[in-house]
N, CA, C and O atoms as a GROMACS GRO file, in nm:
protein
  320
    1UNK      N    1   1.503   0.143   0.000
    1UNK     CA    2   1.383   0.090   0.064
    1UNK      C    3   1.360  -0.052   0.013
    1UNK      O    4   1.382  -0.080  -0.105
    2UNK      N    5   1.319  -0.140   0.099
    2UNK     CA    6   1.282  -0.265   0.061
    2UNK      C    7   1.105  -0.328   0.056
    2UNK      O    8   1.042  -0.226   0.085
    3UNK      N    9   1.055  -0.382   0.046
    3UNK     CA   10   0.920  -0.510   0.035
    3UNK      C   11   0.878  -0.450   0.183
    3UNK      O   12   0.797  -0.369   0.229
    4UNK      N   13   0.982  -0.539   0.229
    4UNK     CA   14   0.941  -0.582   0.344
    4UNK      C   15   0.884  -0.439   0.455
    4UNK      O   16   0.779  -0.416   0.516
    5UNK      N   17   1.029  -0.358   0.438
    5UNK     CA   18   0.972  -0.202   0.501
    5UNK      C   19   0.865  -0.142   0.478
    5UNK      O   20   0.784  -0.097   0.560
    6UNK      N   21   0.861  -0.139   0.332
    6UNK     CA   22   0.735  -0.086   0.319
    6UNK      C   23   0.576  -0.176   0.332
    6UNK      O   24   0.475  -0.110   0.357
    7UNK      N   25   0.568  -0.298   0.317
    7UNK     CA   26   0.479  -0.387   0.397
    7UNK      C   27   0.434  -0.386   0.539
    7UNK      O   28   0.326  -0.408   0.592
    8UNK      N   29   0.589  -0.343   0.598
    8UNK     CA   30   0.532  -0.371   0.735
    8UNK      C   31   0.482  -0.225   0.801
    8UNK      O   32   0.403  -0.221   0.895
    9UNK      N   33   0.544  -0.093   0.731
    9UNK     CA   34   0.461   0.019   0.755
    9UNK      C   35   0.331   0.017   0.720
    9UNK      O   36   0.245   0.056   0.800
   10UNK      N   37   0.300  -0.028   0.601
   10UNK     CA   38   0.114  -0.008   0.583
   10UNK      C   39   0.094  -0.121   0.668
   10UNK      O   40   0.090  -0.050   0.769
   11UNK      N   41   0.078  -0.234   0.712
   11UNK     CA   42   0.062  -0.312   0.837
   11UNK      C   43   0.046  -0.255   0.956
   11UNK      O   44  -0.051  -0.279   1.029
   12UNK      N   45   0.165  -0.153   0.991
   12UNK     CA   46   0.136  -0.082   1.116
   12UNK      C   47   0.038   0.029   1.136
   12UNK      O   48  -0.015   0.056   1.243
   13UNK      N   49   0.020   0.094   1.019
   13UNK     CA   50  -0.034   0.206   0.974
   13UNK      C   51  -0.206   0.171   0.938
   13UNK      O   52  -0.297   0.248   0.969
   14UNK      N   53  -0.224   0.056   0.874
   14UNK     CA   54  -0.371   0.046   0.870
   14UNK      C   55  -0.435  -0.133   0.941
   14UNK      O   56  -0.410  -0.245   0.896
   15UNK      N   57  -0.493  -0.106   1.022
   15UNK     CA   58  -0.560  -0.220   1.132
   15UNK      C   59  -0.586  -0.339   0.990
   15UNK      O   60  -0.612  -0.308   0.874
   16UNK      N   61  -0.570  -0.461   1.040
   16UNK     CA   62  -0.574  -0.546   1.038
   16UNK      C   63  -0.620  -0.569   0.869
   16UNK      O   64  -0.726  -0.613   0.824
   17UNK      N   65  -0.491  -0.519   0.793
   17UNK     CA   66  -0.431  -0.521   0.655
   17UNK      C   67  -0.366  -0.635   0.613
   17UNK      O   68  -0.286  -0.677   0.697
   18UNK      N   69  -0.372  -0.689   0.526
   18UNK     CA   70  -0.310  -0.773   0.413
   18UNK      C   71  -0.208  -0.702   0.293
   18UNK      O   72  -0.259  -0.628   0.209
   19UNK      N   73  -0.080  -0.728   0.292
   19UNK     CA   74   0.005  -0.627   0.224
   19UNK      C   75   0.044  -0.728   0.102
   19UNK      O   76   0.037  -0.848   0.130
   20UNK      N   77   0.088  -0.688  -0.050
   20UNK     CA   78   0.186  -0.802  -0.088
   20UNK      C   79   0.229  -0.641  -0.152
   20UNK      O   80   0.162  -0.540  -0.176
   21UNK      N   81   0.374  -0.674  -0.166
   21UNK     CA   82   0.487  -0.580  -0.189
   21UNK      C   83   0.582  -0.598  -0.338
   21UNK      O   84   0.643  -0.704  -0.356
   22UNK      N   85   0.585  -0.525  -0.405
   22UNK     CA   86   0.716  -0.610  -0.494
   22UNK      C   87   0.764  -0.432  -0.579
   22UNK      O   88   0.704  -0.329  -0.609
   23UNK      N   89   0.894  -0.481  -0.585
   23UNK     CA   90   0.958  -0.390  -0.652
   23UNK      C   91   0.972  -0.389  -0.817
   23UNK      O   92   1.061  -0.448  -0.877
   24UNK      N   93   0.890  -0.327  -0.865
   24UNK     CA   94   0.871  -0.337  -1.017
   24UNK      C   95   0.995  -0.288  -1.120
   24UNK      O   96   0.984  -0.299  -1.242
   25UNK      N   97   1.118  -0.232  -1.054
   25UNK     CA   98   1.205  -0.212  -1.138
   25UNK      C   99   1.357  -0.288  -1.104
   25UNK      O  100   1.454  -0.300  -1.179
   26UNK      N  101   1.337  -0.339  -0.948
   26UNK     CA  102   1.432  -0.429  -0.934
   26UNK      C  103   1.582  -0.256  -0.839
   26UNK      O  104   1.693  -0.270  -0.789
   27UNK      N  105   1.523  -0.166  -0.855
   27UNK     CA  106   1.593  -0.090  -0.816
   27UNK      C  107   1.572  -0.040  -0.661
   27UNK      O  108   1.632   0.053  -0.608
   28UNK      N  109   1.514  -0.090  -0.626
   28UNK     CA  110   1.461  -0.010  -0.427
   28UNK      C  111   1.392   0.112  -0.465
   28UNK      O  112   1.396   0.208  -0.389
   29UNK      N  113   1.326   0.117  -0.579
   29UNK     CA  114   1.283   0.270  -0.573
   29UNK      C  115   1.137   0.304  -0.618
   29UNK      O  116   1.075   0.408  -0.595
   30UNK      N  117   1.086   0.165  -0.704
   30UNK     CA  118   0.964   0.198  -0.759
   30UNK      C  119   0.851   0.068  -0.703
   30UNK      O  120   0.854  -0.053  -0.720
   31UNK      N  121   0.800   0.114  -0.665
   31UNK     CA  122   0.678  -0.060  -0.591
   31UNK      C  123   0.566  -0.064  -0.643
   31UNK      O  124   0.532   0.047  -0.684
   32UNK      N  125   0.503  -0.134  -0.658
   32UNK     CA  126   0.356  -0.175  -0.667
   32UNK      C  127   0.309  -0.262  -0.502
   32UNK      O  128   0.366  -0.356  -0.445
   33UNK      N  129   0.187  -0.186  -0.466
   33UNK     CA  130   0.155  -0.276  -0.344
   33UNK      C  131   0.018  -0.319  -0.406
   33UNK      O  132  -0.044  -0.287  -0.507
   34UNK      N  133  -0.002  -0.399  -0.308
   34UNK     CA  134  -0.212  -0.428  -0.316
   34UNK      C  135  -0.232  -0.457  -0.157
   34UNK      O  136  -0.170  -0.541  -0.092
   35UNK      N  137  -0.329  -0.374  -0.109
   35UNK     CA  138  -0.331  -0.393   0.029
   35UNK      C  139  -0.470  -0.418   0.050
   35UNK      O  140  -0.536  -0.331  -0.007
   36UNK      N  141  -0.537  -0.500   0.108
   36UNK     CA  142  -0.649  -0.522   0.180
   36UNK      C  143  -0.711  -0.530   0.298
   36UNK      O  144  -0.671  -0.615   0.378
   37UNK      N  145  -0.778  -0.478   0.320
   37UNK     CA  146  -0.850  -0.418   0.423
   37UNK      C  147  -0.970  -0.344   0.490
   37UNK      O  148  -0.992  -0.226   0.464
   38UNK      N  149  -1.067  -0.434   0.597
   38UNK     CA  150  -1.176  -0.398   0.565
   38UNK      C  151  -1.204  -0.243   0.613
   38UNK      O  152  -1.317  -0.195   0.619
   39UNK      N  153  -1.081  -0.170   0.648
   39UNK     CA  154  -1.079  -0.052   0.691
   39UNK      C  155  -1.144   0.023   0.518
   39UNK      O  156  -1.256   0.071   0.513
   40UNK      N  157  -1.100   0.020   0.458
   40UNK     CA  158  -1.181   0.071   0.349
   40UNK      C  159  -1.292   0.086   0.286
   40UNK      O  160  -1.318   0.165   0.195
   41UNK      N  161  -1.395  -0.037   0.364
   41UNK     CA  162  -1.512  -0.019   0.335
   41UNK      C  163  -1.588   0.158   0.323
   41UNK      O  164  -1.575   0.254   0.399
   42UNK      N  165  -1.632   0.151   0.251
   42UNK     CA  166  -1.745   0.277   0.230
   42UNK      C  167  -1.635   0.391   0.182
   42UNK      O  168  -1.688   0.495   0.144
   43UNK      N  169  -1.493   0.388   0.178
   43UNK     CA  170  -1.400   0.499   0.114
   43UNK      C  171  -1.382   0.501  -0.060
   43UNK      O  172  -1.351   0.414  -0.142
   44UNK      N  173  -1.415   0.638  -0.067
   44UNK     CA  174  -1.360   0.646  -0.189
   44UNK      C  175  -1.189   0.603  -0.224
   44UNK      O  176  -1.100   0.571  -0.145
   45UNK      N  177  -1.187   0.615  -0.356
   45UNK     CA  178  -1.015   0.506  -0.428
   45UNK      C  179  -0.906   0.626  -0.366
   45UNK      O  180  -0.789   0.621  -0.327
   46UNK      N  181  -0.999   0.724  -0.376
   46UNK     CA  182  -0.866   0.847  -0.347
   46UNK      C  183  -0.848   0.849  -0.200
   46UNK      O  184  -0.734   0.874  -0.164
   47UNK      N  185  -0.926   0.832  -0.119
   47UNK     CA  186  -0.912   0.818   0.009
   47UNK      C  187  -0.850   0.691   0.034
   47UNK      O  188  -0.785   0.687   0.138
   48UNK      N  189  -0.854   0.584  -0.035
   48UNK     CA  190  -0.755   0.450   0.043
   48UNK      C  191  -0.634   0.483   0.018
   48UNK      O  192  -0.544   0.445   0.092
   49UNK      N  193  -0.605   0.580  -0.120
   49UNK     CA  194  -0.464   0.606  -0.152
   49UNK      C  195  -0.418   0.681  -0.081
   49UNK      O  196  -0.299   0.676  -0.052
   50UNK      N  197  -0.523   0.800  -0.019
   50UNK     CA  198  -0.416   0.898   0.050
   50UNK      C  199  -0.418   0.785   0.176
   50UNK      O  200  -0.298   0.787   0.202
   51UNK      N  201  -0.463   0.710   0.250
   51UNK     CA  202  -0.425   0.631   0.371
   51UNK      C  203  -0.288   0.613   0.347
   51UNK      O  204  -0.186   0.665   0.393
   52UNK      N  205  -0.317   0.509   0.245
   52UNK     CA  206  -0.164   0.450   0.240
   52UNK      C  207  -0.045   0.518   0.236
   52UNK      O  208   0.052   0.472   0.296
   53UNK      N  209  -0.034   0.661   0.152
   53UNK     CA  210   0.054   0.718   0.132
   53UNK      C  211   0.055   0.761   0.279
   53UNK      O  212   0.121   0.685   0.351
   54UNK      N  213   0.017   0.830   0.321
   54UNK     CA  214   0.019   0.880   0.474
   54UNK      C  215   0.117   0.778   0.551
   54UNK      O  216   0.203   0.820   0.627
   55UNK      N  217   0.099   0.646   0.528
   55UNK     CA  218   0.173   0.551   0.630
   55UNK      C  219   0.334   0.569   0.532
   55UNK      O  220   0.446   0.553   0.583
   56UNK      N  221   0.314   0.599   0.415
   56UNK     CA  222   0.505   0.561   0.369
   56UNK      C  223   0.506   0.736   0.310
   56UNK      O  224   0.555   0.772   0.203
   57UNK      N  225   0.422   0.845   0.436
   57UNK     CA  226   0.483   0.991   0.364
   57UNK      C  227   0.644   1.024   0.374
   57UNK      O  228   0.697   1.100   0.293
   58UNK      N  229   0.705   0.974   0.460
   58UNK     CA  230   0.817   0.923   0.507
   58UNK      C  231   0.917   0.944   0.399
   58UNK      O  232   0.983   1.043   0.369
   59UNK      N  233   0.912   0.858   0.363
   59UNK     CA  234   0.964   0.784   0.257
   59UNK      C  235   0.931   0.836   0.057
   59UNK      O  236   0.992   0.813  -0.047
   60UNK      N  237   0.824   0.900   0.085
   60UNK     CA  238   0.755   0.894  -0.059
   60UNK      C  239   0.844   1.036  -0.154
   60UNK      O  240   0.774   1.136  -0.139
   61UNK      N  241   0.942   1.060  -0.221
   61UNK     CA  242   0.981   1.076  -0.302
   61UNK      C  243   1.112   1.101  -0.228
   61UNK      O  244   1.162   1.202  -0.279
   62UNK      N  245   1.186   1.058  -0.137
   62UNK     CA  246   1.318   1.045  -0.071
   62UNK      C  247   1.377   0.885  -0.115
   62UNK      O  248   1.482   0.865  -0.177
   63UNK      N  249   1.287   0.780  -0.067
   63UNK     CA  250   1.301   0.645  -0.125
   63UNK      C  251   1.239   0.592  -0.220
   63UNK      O  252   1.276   0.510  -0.304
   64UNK      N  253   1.140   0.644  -0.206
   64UNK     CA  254   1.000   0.604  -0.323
   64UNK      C  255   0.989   0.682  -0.379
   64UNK      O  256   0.958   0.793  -0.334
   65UNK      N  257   1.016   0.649  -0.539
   65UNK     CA  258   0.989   0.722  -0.644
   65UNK      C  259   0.854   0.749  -0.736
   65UNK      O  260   0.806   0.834  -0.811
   66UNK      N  261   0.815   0.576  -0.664
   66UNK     CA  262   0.700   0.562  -0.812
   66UNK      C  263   0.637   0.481  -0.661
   66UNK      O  264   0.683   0.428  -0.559
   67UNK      N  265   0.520   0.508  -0.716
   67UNK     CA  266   0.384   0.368  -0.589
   67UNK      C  267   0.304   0.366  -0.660
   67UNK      O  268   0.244   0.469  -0.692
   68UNK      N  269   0.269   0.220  -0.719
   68UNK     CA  270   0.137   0.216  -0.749
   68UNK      C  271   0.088   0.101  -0.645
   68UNK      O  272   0.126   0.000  -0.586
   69UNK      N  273  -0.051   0.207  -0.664
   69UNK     CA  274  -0.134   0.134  -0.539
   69UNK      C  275  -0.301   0.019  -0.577
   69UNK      O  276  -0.388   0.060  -0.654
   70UNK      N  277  -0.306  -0.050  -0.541
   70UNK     CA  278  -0.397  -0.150  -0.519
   70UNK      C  279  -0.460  -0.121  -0.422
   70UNK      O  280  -0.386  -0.108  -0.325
   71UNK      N  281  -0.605  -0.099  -0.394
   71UNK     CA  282  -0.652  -0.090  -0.232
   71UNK      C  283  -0.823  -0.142  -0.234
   71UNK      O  284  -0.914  -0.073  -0.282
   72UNK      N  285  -0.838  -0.249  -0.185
   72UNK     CA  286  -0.959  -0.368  -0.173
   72UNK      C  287  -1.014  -0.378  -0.023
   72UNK      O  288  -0.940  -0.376   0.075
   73UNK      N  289  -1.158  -0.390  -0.019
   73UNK     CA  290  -1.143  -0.475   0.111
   73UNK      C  291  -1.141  -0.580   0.098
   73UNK      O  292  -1.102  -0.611  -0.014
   74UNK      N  293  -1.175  -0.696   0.190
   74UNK     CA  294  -1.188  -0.810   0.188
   74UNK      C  295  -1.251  -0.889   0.029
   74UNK      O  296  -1.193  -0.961  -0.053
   75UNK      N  297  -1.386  -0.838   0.034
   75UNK     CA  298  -1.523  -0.880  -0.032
   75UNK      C  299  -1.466  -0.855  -0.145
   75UNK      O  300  -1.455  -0.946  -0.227
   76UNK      N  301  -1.400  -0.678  -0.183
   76UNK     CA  302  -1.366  -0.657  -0.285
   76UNK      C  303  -1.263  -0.767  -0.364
   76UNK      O  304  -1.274  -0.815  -0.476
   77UNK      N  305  -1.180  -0.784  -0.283
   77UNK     CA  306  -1.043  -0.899  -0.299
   77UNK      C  307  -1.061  -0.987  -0.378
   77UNK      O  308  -0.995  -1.018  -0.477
   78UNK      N  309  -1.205  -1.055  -0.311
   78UNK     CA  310  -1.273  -1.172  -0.340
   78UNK      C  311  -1.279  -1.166  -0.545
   78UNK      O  312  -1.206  -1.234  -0.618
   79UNK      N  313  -1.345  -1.104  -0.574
   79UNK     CA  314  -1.418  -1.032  -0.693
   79UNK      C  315  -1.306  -1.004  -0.778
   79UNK      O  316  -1.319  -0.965  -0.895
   80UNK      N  317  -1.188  -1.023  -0.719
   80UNK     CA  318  -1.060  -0.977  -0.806
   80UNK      C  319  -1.040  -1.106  -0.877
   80UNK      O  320  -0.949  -1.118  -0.959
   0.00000   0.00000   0.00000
C-alpha cells in the first residue's frame, strides 16, 4: 500500500477532507494519517476513527498493519 492510495481513499470516503499521509516505517505497511474535515464536527474521537477505518476496511490488516490516526475539523486544525 502506498500515501497516495490510502489518501485518496479517505478523500473519496469522507466529503470534502484534507489528507496528509506518510509511512512511518518506510515499509508500505504502517502509516500515520491526519485528516481534516468539517464532517467531524460534533463526533466523538472514536467515531472519526471508526469513519476513517471504514474507508481503508479494505485494506486494514491485509496491507495495513499499524494506522495511526489524526482526525480535526477545520477550527480544530487551526488550534493545532
Amino acid at each position: 500500500m502506498n500515501i497516495n492510495s490510502i489518501k485518496q481513499k479517505i478523500e473519496d470516503s469522507i466529503s470534502e477532507s484534507s489528507v496528509e499521509a506518510q509511512d512511518t516505517t518506510g515499509t508500505g505497511d504502517h502509516f500515520s494519517v491526519v485528516v481534516v474535515s468539517d464532517v467531524f464536527d460534533g463526533m466523538s474521537l472514536i467515531d472519526r476513527h471508526k469513519l476513517i477505518y471504514k474507508s481503508l476496511e479494505q485494506y486494514i490488516t491485509r496491507e495495513i498493519h499499524a494506522l495511526q490516526i489524526k482526525a480535526y475539523t477545520k477550527k480544530e486544525a487551526k488550534d493545532v
